[in-house]
N, C-alpha and C positions, 0 to 999 in steps of 0.2 A: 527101615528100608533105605537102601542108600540109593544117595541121590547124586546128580551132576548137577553143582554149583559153580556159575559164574563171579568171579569176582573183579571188581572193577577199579585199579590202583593197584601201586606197588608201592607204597608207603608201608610205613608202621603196620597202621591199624589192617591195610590189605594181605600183606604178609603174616601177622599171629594169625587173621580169620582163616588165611588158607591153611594155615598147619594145623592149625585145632581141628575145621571143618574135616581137611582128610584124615587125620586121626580117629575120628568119631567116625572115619569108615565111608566116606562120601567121596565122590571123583569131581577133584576140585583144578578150576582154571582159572589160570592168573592173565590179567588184562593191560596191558600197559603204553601206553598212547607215544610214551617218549624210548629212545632205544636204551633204556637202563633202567634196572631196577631203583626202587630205595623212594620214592617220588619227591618231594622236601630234602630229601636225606641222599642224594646223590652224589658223587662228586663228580671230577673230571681231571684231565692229565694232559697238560701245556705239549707243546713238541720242545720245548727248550728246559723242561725236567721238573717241571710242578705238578703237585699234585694236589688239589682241593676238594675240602669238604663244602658242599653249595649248600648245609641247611644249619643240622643241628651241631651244637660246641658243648656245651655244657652238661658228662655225665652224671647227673645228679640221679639220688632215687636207685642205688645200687641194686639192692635188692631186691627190688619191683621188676628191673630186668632180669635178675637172676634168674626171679621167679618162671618166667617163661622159657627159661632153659630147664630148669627144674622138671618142668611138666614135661617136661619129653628126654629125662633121665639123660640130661646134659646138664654140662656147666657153662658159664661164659670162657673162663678161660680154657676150655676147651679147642675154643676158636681164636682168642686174640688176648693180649697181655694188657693188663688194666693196671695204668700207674699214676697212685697218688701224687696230686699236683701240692706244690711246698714252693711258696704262697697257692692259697686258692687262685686268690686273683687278687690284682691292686686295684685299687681305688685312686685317682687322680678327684683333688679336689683343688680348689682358687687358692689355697692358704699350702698346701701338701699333699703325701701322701698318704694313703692307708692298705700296711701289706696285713691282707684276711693268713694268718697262719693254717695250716693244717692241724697242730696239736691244739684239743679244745680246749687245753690249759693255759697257754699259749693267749688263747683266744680271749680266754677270760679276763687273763694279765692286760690285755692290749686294751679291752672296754674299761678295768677298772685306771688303767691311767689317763683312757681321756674322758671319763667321768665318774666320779668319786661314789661308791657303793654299785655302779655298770656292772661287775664282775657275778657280786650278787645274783641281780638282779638279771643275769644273762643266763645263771641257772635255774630259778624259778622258770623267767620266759622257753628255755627249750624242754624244762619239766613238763610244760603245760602243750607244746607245740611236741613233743614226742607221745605224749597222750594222741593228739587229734590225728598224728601220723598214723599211729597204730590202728584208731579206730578207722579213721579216713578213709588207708590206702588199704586197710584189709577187707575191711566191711563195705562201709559208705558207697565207695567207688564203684565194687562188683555187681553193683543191681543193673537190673537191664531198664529200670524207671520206669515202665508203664503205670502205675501207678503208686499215692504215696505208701498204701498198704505195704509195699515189699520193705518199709522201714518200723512197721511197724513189728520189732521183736522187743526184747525185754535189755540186751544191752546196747542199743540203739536211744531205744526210749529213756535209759538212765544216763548217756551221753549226750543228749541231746540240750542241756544246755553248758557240758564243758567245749562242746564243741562249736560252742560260740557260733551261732550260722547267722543269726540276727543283731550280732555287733560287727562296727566294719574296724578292714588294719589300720587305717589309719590311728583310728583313738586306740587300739589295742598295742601297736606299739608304743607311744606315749603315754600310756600306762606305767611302760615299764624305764624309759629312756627320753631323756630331756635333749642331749648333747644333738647339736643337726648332722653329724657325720654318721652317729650311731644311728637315727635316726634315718638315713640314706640308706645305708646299708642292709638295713633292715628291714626296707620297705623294697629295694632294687629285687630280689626275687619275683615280686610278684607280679611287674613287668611280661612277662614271661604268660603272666595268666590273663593278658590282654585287656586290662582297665586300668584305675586309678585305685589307687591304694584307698582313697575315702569309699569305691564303688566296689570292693570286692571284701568276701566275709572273714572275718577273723579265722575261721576256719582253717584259713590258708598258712598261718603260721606253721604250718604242718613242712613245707616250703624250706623255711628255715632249717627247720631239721633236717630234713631232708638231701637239703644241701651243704650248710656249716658244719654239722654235726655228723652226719654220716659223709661228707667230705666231697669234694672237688675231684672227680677220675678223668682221663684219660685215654683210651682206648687205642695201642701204638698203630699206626697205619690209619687212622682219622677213623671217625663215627660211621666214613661206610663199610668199617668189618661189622660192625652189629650185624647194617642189612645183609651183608654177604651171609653171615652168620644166621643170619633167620632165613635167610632162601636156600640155606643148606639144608635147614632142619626142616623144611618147607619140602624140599625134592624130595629129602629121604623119606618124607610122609608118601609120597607121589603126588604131589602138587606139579600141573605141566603150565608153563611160563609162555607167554604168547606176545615178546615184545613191540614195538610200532604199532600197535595194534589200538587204532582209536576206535572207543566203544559209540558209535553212529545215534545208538536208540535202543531202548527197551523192549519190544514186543511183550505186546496185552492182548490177551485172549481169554476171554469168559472172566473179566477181572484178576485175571491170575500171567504173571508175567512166566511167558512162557520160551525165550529167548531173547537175544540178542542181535546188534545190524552190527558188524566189526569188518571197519573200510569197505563197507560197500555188499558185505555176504553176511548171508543169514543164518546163527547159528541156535541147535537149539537145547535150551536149560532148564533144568527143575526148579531152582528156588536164584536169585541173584543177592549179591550183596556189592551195592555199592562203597568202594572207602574213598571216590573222587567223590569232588566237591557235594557236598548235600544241595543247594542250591543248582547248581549247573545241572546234576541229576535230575533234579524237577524238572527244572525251566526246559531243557533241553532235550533230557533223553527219553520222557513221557509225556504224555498230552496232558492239559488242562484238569482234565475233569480227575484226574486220580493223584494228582498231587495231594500232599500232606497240609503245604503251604502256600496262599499265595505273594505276589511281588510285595503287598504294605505290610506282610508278616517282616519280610527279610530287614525292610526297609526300618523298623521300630528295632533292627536287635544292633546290641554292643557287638563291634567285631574289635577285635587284638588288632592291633597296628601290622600295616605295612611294615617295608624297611629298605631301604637304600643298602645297597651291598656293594662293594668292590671286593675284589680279589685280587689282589697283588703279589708280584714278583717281584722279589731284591735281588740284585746281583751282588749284593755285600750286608754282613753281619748288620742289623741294629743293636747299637749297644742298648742297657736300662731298660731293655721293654720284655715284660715276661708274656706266659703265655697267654693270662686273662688280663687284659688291663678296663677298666671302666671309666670316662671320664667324663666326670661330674663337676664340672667347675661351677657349670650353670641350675637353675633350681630345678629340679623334679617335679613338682607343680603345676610352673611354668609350662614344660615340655609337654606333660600328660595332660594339660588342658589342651594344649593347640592340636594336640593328636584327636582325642575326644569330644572337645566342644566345639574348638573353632574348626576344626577340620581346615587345617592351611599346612604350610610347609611352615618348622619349627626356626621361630624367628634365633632362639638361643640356643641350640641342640646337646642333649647328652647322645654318645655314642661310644661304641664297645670295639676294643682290637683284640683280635686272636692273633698270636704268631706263637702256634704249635709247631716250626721248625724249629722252636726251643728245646721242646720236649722229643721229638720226632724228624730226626733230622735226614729221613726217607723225602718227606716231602718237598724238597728244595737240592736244587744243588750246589757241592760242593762249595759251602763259603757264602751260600746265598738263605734266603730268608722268605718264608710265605708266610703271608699275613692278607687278615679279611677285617676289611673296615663294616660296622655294621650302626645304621643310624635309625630310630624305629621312626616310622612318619606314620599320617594318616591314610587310611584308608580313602581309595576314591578321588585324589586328589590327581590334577594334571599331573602327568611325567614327561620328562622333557631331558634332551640331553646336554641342555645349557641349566638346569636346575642341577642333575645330579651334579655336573661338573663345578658349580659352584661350590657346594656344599664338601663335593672332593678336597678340593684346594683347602677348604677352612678346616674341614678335619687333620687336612695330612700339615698343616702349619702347627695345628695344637700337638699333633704327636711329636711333630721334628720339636718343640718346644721341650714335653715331658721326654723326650730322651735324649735332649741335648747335641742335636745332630742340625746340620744344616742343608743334608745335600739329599735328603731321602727321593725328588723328584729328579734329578739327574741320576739315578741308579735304579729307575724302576727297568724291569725286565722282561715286566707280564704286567696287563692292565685291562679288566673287565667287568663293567657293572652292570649289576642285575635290580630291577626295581618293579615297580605296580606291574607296568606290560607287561613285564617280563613274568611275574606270576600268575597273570590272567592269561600268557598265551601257552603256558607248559604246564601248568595246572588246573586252568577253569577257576579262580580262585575270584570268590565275590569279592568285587572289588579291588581286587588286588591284596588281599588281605596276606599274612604269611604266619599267622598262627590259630586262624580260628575263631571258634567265639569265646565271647569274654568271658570270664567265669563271673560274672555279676551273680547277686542276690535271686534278680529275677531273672535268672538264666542258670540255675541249678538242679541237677538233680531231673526231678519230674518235668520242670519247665523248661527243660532245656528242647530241639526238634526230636523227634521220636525216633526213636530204633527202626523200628519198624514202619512199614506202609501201612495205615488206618485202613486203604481200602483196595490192597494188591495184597494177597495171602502172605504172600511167598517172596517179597520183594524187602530187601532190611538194608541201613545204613550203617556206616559207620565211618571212624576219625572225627577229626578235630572242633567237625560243627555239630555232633551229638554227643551224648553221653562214655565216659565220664567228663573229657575237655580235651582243652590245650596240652601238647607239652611229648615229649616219648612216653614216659612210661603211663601216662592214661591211653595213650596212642594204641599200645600195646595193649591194654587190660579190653580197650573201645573193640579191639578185632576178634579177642576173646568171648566177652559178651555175647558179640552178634553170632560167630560161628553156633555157639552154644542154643541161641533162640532160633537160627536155622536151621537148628538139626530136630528142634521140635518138633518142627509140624508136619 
């Protein structure tokens, strides 16, 4: 029977729910509280000719987005031109650098000469890390988790100890690799999946492949063609888009959510799906008694790190600095501890620059350069605009340092940081958080917040704080899921 579903967000996961949902033949509405699509994944356009990406950088997981062009008999490049980045990204370390090449041979050469049998042993590691991808992102991932029976098949159950879930990466890449550079690099992916390398499963080495192996892309016109690209494919379902549009409250009647408050007017829905915040959704847009979780649930879970953002404008070329650079001078550790245990601002900070005016020289003008400083903090910590500014200055000293320049703040052009508030006030985002929950051990899979409402029929989650995780392409597989358990009932 079709239905008219609401849905709440224009991110990832809001977006694939609405094209699948209306495909599967249901009159579906898109909700979106800010004036543009994409939610994380938005960008914006300077009056002085910039133009930024404000979320995601790194296309990793080719295929897994493919995948969702596939299902509705497209392709990516359909909509936008995907080009291989040569270096992936560099690596800034206290002693040098390290450029990640594109070719994995290349790649192999580059580990066996900064440590003697690395090469090897870089093929075993992705032999075993392309397995877990395989099973992972094919299988694993696509369960909607209500319970652990839905793994319970026969090549799940024979994977089940190559896929390492109950060893952590840390010791799994020391396994295979002694050198602390290889070591860095090999652990820096999984950053990304919001813990510590000792706190999250082997499993993840899936990551690596995912990324070294199946490569570093690009997307020409920044990562918001994707969401253009999915709200194409979105309309042409007949998905109707309803932007400024802040979703007020859920409406519950006989247990069963049976509309929505949107600025103030009452509208009314057969089944909802949330893809804003899982958290804010409770706390905020249903009463007490029907939530799934309450406040000391949220309070005991791992969340992925904040991040301090700038986005800057150059009015003149940076020589030396490609389009990923990473800079690791300080320890990894160090940093992932103050994020997750001391919960402070990072007394030593690693932090990441994009300057895709390299690759994409739309974004900038003429001669000029756009770049985004990104530094990951803790969640929930004060923000202040004499803290970000501190931390500006020491990043933008160590870049002027690694590219050899001395005048980068006398030629800024555009200058704009985004931090905690700033994600709790355009996303609802617990804490301030900017990628989710963490994909810890006991934050997997079945244990992760539920799909679904336990005690609203008709009322389902999803993104980055449910199942499968963090990241785009779980974002995308997250809106799949849900559509598909909404169109059950």
């Amino acid at each position: 029977m079709k239905k008219k579903i609401a849905i709440i967000g224009s991110g990832f996961s809001g977006l694939s729910a609405a094209a699948y949902a209306s495909k599967m033949g249901n009159e579906v509405h898109i909700f979106e509280k800010n004036n543009s699509l994409g939610g994380r994944a938005r960008s914006f356009q300077t009056e002085n000719g910039y133009t930024f990406d404000m979320g995601p950088s790194w296309y990793w997981m080719p295929d897994i987005i493919e995948n969702f062009f596939n299902d509705f008999e497209k392709k990516a490049s359909d909509f936008y031109e995907l080009i291989p980045l040569n270096p992936q990204f560099e690596m800034v370390f206290s002693d040098g650098l390290m450029a990640i090449p594109e070719s994995y041979e290349e790649m192999r050469t580059l580990f066996e000469q900064t440590e003697k049998g690395a090469g090897k042993r870089l093929d075993d590691f992705m032999k075993d890390a392309q397995y877990k991808y395989e099973v992972g992102m094919k299988d694993f991932v696509n369960k909607p988790c209500h319970s652990w029976f839905e793994f319970v098949s026969p090549k799940i159950a024979k994977s089940a100890l190559k896929l390492d879930l109950l060893s952590n990466f840390h010791q799994f890449v020391r396994k295979y690799f002694s050198n602390p550079k290889l070591i860095t690099l090999m652990e820096f992916p999984v950053i990304f999946l919001g813990a510590a390398p000792k706190d999250i499963p082997a499993l993840y080495s899936l990551m690596n492949y995912g990324g070294y192996k199946l490569g570093t892309w690009y997307p020409m016109g920044g990562f918001v063609k994707v969401i253009e690209a999915m709200s194409e494919i979105a309309t042409a379902q007949g998905v109707k888009f309803h932007l400024n549009s802040n979703v007020e409250q859920i409406i519950i009647e006989d247990k069963k959510a049976s509309g929505i408050i949107v600025n103030g007017k009452t509208l009314k829905f057969d089944t909802i799906i949330a893809s804003s915040d899982y958290h804010h959704t409770e706390s905020k847009l249903i009463s007490e008694e029907y939530r799934n979780y309450d406040e000391k649930y949220w309070k005991k879970k791992t969340f992925a790190p904040s991040c301090l953002i700038f986005y800057l404008g150059f009015r003149e070329k940076i020589p030396n600095l490609k389009h990923h650079t990473l800079f690791f001078e300080n320890e990894l550790d160090l940093h992932t501890k103050e994020i997750y245990n001391d919960k402070k601002w990072p007394s030593k900070p690693l932090f990441y620059v994009c300057c895709p005016s390299k690759t994409d020289k739309n974004l900038a003008p003429e001669n000029g350069e756009n770049v985004f400083l990104l530094m990951p903090i803790a969640t929930g910590i004060e923000d202040s605009e004499e803290m970000r500014e501190k931390y500006f200055l020491e990043m933008m000293a160590r870049l002027e340092k690694h590219t050899k320049t001395t005048n980068l703040l006398s030629i800024i052009d555009y200058k704009r940081s985004y931090c905690i508030d700033d994600f709790i006030n355009d996303y609802n985002a617990y804490e301030g958080n900017a990628y989710g929950l963490a994909n810890t051990l006991s934050q997997t899979a079945v244990l992760k917040p539920s799909l679904k409402n336990k005690k609203i029929k008709n009322l389902f989650y999803t993104g980055q704080l449910t199942v499968p995780g963090p990241g785009v392409p779980p974002s995308i597989i997250s809106g799949k899921i849900a559509a598909t358990e909404a169109d059950k009932k």
